[in-house]
C-alpha positions in Angstrom: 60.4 -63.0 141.9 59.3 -60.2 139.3 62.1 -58.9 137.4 61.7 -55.2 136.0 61.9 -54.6 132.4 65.6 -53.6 131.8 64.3 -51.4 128.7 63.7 -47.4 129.9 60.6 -46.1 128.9 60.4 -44.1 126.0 58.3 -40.8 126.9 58.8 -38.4 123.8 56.1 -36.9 122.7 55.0 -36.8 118.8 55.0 -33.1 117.4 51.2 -32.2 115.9 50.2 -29.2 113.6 47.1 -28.4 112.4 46.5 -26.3 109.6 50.1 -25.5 109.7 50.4 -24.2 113.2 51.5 -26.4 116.1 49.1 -27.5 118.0 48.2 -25.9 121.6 50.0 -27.2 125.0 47.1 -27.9 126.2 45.4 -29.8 123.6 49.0 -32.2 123.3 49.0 -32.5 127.2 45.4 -33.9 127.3 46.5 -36.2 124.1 46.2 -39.6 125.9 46.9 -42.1 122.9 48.1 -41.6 119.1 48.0 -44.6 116.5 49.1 -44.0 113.2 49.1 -47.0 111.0 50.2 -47.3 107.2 50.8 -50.0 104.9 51.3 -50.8 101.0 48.5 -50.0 99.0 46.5 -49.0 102.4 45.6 -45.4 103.5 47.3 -44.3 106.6 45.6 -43.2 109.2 46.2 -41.4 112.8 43.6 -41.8 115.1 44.1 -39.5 118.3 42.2 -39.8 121.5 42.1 -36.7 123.9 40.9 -36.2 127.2 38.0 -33.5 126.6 37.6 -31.9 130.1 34.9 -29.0 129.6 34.6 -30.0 125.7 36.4 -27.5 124.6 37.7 -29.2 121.7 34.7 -31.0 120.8 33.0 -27.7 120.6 35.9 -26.0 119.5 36.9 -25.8 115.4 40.4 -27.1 115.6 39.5 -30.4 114.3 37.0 -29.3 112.1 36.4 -31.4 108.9 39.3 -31.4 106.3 41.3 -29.5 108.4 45.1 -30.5 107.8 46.8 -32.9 110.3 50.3 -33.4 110.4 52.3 -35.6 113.4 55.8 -35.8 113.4 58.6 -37.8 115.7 60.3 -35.1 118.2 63.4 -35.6 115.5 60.6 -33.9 113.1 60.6 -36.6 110.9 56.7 -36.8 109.7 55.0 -39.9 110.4 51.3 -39.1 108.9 50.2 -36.1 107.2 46.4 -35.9 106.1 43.1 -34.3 107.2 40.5 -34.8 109.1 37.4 -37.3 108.2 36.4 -37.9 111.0 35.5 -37.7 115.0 33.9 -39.3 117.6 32.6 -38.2 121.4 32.4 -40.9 124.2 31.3 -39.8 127.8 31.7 -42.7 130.4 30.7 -41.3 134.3 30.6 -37.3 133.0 34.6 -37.9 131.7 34.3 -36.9 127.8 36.7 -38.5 125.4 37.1 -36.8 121.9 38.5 -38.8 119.2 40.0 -37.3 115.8 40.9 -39.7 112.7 42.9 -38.1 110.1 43.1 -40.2 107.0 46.8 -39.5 104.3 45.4 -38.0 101.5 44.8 -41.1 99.3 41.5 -41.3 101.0 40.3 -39.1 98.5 41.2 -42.0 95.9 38.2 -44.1 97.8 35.6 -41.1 97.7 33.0 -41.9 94.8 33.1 -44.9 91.7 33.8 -44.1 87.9 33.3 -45.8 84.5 35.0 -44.7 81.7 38.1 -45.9 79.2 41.4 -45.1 78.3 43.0 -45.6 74.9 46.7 -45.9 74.1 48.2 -45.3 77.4 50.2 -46.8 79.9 49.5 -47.7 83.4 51.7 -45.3 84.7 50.4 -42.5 82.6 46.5 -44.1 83.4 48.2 -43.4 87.6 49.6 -40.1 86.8 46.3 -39.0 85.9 44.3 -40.2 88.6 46.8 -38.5 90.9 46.2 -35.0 89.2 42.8 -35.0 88.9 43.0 -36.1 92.8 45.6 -33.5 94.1 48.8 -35.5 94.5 51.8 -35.6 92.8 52.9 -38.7 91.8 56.5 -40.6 91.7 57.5 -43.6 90.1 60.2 -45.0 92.7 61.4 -47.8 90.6 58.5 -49.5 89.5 58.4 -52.6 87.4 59.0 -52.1 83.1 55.5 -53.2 83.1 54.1 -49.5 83.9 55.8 -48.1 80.9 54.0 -50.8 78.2 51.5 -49.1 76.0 47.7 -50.8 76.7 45.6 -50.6 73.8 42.6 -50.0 76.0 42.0 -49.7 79.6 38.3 -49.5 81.4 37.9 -48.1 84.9 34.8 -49.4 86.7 35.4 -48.5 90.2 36.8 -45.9 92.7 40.6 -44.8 92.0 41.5 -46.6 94.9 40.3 -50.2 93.6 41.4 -48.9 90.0 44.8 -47.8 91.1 45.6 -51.0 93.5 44.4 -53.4 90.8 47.0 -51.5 88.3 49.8 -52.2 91.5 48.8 -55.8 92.0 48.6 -56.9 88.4 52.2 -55.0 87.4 53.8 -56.5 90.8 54.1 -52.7 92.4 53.2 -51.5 95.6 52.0 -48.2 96.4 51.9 -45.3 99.5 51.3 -41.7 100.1 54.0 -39.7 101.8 52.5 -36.2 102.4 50.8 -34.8 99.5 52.8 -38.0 97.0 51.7 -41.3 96.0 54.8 -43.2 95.4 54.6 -46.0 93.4 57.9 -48.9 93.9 58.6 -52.3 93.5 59.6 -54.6 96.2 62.9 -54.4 96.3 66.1 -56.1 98.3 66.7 -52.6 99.4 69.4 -51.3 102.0 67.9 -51.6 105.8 66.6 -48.0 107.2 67.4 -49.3 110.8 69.1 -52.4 112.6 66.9 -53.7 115.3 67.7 -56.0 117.7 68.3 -57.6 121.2 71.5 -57.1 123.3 73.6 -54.6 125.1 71.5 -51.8 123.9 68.3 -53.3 122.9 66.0 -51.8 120.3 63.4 -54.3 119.9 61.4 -55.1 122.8 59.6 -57.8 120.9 60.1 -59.8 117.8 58.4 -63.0 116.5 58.3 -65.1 113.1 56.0 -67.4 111.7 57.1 -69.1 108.8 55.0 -71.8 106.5 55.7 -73.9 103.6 52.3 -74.5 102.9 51.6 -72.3 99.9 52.1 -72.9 96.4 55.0 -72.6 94.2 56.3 -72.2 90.7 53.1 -70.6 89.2 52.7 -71.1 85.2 50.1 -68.7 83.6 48.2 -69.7 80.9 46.6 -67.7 78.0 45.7 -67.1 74.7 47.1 -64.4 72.0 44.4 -64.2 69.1 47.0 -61.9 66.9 49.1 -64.9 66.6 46.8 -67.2 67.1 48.9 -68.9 69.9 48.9 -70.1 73.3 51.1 -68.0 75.6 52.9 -69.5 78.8 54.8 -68.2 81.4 56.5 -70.0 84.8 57.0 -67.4 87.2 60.1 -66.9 89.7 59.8 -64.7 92.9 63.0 -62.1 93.0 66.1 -63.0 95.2 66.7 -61.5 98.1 69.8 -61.3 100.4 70.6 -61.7 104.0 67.2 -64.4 104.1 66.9 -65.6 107.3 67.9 -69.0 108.2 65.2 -70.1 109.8 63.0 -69.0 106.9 64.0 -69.9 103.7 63.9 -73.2 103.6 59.9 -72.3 103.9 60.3 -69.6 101.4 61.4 -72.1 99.0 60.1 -75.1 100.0 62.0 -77.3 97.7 60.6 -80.4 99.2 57.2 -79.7 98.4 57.8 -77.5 95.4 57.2 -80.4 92.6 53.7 -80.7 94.3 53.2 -77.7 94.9 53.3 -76.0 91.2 50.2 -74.2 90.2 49.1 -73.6 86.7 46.4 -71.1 86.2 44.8 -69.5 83.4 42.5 -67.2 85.4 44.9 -64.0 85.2 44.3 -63.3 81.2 47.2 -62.3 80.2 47.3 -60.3 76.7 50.6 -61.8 75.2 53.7 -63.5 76.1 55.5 -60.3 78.0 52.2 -59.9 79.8 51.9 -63.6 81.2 55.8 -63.1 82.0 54.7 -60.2 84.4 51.4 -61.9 86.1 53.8 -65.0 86.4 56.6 -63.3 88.5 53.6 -61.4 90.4 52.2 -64.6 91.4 55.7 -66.0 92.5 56.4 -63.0 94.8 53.0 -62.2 96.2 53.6 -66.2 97.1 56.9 -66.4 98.6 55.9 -62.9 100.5 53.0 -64.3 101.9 54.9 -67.4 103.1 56.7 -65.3 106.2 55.1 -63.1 108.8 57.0 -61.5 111.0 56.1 -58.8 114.0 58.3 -56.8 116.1 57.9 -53.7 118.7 61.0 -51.1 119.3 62.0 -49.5 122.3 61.0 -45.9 120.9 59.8 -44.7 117.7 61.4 -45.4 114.5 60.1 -42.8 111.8 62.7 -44.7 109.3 60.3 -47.6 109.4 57.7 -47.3 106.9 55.9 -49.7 104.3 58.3 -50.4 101.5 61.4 -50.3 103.5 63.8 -52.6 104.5 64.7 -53.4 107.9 67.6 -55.3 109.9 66.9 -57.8 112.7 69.7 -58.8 114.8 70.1 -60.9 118.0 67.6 -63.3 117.1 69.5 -66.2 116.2 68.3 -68.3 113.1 65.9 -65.4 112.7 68.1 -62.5 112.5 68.4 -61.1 109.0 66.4 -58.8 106.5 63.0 -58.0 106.5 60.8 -56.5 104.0 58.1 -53.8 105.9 54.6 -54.3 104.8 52.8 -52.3 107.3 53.9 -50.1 110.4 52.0 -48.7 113.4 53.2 -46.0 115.7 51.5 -46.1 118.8 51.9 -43.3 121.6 50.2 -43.2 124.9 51.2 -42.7 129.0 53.7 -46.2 128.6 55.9 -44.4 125.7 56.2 -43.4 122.0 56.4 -46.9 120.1 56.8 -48.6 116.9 55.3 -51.7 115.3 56.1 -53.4 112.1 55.2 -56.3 110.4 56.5 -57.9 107.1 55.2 -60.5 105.4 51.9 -60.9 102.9 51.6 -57.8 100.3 48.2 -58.0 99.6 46.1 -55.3 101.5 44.1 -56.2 104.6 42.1 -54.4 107.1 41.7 -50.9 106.3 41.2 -51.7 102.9 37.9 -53.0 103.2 36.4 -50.1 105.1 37.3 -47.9 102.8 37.0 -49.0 99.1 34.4 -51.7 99.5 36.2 -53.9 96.0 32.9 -55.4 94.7 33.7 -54.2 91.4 36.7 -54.9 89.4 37.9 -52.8 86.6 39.8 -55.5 85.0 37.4 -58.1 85.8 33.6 -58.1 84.1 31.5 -60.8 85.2 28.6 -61.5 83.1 27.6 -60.2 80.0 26.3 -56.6 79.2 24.6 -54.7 76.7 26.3 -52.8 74.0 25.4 -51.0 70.9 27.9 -51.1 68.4 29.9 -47.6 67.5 32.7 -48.6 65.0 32.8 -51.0 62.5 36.2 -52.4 61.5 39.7 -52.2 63.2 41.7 -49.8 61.6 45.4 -52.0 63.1 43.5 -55.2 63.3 40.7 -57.3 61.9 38.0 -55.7 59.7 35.5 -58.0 61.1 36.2 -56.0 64.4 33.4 -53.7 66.3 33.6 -51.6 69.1 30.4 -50.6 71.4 29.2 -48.6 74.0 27.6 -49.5 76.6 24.4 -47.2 77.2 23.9 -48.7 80.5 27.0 -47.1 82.0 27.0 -43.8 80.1 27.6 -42.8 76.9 31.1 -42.0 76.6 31.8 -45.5 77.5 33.3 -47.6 74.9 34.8 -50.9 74.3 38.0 -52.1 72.9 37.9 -53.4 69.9 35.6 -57.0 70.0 35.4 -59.8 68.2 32.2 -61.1 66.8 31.1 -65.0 67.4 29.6 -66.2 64.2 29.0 -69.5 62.7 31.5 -71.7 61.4 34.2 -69.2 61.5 37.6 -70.4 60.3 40.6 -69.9 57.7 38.6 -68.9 54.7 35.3 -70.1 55.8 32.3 -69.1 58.0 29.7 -66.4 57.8 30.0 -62.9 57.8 27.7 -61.0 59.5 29.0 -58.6 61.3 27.0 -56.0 63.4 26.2 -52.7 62.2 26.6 -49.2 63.8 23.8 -48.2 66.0 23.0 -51.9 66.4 22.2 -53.7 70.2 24.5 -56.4 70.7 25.5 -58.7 73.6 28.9 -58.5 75.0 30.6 -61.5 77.1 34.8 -61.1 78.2 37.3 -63.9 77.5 38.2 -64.7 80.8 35.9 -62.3 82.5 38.1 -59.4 80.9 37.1 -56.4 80.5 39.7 -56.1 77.8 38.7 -58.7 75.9 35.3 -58.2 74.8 33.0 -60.2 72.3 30.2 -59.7 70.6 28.0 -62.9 71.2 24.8 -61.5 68.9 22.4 -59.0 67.9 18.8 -58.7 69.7 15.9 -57.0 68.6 14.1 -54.2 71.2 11.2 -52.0 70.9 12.5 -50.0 67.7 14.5 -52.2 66.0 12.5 -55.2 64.4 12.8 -57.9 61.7 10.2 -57.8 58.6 8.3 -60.7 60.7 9.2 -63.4 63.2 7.5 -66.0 61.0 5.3 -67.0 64.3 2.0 -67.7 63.8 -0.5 -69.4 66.9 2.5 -69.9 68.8 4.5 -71.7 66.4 7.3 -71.1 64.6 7.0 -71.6 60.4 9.5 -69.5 58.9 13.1 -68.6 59.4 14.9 -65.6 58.0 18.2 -63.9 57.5 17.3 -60.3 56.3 20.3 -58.2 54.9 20.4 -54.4 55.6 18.6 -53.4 52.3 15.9 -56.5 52.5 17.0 -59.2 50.8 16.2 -62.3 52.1 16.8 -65.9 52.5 13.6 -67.7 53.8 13.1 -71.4 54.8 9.5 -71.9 55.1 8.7 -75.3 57.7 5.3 -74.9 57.5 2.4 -78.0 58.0 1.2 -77.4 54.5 3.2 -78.8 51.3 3.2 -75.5 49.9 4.4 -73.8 53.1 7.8 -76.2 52.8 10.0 -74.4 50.9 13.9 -72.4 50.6 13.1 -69.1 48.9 16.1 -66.2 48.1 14.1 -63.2 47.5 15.9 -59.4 47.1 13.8 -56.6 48.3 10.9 -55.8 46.5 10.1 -58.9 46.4 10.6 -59.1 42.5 13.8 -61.2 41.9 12.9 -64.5 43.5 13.8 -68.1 43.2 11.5 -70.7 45.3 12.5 -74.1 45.5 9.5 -75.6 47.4 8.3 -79.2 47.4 4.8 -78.0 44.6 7.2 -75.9 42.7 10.6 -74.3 41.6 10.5 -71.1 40.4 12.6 -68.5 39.3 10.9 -65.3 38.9 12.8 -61.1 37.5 10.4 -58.6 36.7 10.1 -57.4 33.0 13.3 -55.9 31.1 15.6 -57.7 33.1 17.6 -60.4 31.7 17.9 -64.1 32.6 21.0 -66.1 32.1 21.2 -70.0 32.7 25.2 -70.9 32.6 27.4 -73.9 32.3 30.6 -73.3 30.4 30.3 -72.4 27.1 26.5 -73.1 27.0 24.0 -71.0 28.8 20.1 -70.5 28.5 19.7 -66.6 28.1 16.5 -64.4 28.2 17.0 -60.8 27.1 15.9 -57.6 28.6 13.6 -57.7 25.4 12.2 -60.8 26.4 13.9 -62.9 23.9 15.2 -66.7 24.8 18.3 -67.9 23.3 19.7 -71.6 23.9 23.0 -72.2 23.0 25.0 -75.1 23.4 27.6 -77.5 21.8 24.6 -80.5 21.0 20.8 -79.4 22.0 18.3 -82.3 22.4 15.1 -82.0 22.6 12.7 -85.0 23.9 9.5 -85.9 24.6 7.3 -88.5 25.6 3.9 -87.1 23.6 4.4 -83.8 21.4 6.6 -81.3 20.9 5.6 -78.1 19.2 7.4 -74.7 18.5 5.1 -72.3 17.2 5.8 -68.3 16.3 5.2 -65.9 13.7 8.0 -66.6 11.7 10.3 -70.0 12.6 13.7 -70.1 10.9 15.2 -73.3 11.5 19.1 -73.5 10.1 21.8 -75.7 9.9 25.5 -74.7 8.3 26.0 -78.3 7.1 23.0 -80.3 7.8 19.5 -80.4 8.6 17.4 -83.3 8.7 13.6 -84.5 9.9 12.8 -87.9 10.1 9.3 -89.8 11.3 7.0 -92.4 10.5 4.5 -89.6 8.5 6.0 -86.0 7.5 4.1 -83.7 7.0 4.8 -80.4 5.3 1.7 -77.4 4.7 1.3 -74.3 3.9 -1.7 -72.2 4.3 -0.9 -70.1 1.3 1.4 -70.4 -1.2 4.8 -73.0 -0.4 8.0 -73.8 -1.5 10.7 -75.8 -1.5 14.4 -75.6 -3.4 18.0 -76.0 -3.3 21.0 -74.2 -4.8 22.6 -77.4 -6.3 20.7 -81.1 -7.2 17.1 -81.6 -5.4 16.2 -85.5 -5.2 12.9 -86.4 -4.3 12.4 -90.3 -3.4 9.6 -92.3 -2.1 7.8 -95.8 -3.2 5.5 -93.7 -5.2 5.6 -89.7 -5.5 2.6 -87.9 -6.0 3.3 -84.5 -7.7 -0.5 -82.2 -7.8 
């Protein structure tokens, strides 16, 4: 025996307006079935399907394109307000059907992607903005402390929509439209909006739960902080609600699986320790969220129930207690005027993905790009520091400040060669963050060349590093003995030093001097050309002759001077002479005096 449903039916019909005027009695009495859905960090929609006898509102220019939609509960209360986007016509057997969609007005946020930076800003201010320049007004209903942290620098690489829920997602908010304002919360253990339930007088016709404790737990970020140059880590804890269900949390928390279940991650980036605290805590709740899905269906309508609220399940035994609402559909056709909730996972589904197609990330950069460097040397950070821009996205788009990869770097050591303004670089991320950019090297293109590429029939026999004003230190691998050489040569090619393997040579042009150091001895040649050794002992050797020749030789000695050989020989070609302030000896086996 069938038993009729004990639950009346719920006939009330929704109130429309269009453009601000209700809509016509005849238009709402061929409405045949209304379905608006919303949900966090979704645009709602209302999709409304009327029988078209005679086409007069397919041909008719009620529902013309951005005309303004609003649908309310017969209490008033407005479920949906948006314009149109959209229609469709379906004849089956001569009967026309004329469907309207009417999209909240954060489908603007989805219309067209953009790439450009922000500087010094926070992500609420960065939300703020996108709202103005979008039409809405924007409310911050409690978000997380995160929104209100200064960023450095911020790059936007895809529609507001992807840009926007990527800001919500990684600061643990969620976000909606009501009317003509994006409200922006966190998930809170709010007060219910309405009890719903089984019973005397029930208000549910249908409820069910799904619970799971397969999901991970106890998430510990990972990251790096190059300021301090320090490893930043973070465990993260999903908030505490009230009024869990009993049948639930043991799932939520899953403490028997928990030890195996801990995640460590260092995917998420995080910029320093506050930062990691945030993406940890995000992780945690997006988790424990995701580990309960619940459904239910109410006798009649229930504006009070939208995304972001709180709601009350009673009658339902281990099951009954507080629910958080994550999306909400309002259906309304010949059976009744309905509402359908569901709580559980967060993270956007569905309509999501046929709007804002997220192939793009602006916080993510896979890759690497081409830059050409703009500013040399962070002002609040490292000298060594450029930023670029990168030409191939426009040219108002610029990097945060980048490090440079060079060899050897370290405390006190490494080389220095930092890019130039106007050069072409190569940019990777850390992490695949657009944030964290770094320059990986220079290239050469069409206008920008080296003095030669030391190539010759397809081989390679010289190597260079070229400064800015062409000096330059060569290593020359050539076949040929006298192609093998290290050469430091300043531009012009005049000051050089070679050390090859057929010579070493040490070349300044004329007028400039030469000095040889150690110490207190050097070997100097003066910009007059003259050489001057000086040391504390000077020895000269040879294995054949040694000769000093000039126009005039002095040689002097402040205590002593003395030649010695097997023969001596003193001449002069003209006249001679020799003498002595005090005694002269002269000595020898025999002395010959002409």
């Amino acid at each position: 025996m069938t038993m009729a449903h004990p639950l009346s039916i719920n006939r009330t019909a929704p109130v429309l307006q269009v453009n601000g005027a209700p809509l016509a009695a005849s238009a709402l009495a061929a409405l045949m079935e209304l379905r608006i859905t919303r949900g966090l960090r979704l645009p709602g929609r209302a999709t409304l399907r009327f029988d078209d006898a005679g086409h007069a509102l397919a041909a008719g220019g009620t529902f013309a394109i951005g005309a303004t939609v609003s649908v309310a509960a017969g209490s008033g209360q407005v479920l949906l307000s948006g314009e149109v986007t959209g229609v469709d016509l379906s004849i089956e057997y001569g009967q026309p059907e004329f469907t309207v969609v009417v999209d909240d007005l954060s489908y603007k946020l989805t219309l067209g992607a953009k790439i450009r930076t922000f500087a010094a800003i926070t992500y609420g201010e960065v939300i703020g903005q996108i709202c103005r320049e979008q039409g809405l007004s924007f409310e911050n209903r409690g978000g997380t402390d995160a929104l209100t942290v200064q960023q450095d620098y911020l790059m936007q690489s895809d529609t507001d929509f992807g840009f926007l829920t990527e800001i919500a997602d990684r600061t643990g908010n969620d976000w909606w439209v009501e009317e003509s304002t994006l409200v922006l919360a966190a998930p809170t253990d709010a007060q219910p909006v309405a009890s719903l339930g089984f019973g005397d007088d029930p208000t549910l016709t249908a409820f069910t739960v799904r619970a799971s404790a397969l999901h991970p737990a106890e998430p510990v970020v990972h990251g790096w902080w190059p300021q301090t140059k320090q490893a930043v880590t973070a465990q993260g804890r999903a908030a505490s609600t009230s009024s869990v269900p009993t049948l639930v949390e043991p799932f939520i928390q899953a403490s028997d699986l928990s030890s195996r279940a801990k995640t460590v991650t260092a995917s998420e980036v995080p910029l320093d320790q506050s930062d990691a605290e945030v993406l940890a805590n995000r992780l945690a709740g997006r988790w424990s969220s995701g580990a309960v899905t619940a459904r239910g269906t109410t006798v009649q309508v229930e504006p009070a129930v939208v995304p972001g609220s709180t709601v009350a399940v009673t009658g339902s035994g281990p099951a009954s207690g507080n629910y958080h609402v994550t999306e909400i559909e309002h259906v309304y056709n010949r059976r009744g005027f309905s509402t359908r909730f569901t709580a559980g996972d967060r993270r956007p589904s569905s309509l999501v993905d046929a709007l804002s197609t997220q192939a793009s990330s602006s916080f993510r950069r896979q890759g690497i790009v081409i830059g050409v460097v703009t500013k040399v040397g962070n002002p609040n950070g490292s000298p060594g520091e450029v930023k670029v821009a990168y030409k191939s996205a426009g040219d108002q788009v610029e990097s945060n400040w980048a490090r440079v990869v060079t060899v050897g770097a370290g405390n006190g050591r490494g080389a220095t060669f930092i890019p130039e303004i106007n050069d072409e670089v190569i940019v990777g991320f850390e992490g695949g963050d657009s944030r964290r950019p770094i320059v990986l090297g220079g290239v050469y293109n069409g206008q920008d060349v080296p003095v030669e590429f030391g190539v010759a029939n397809s081989k390679v026999n010289k190597r260079r590093i070229t400064s800015r004003a062409g000096h330059f230190l060569e290593f020359g691998d050539g076949d040929a003995t006298a192609d093998q050489h290290i050469s430091f040569t300043l531009a012009g090619a005049e000051h050089q030093i070679v050390l090859g393997k057929e010579k070493f040579e040490a070349t300044v042009p004329s007028g400039k001097p030469m000095t040889i150091k150690s110490g207190n001895s050097s070997i100097a040649i003066g910009a007059d050309g003259s050489i001057t050794i000086q040391g504390k002992k000077i020895t000269l050797k040879a294995d054949t002759d040694v000769e000093i020749s000039g126009v005039n030789v002095t040689t002097k000695a402040s205590v002593k001077a003395e030649t010695s050989a097997t023969q001596v020989a003193i001449k002069a070609s003209a006249t001679g002479e020799v003498s002595s302030g005090g005694m002269m000896s002269v000595k020898g086996a025999m002395v010959a005096v002409n």
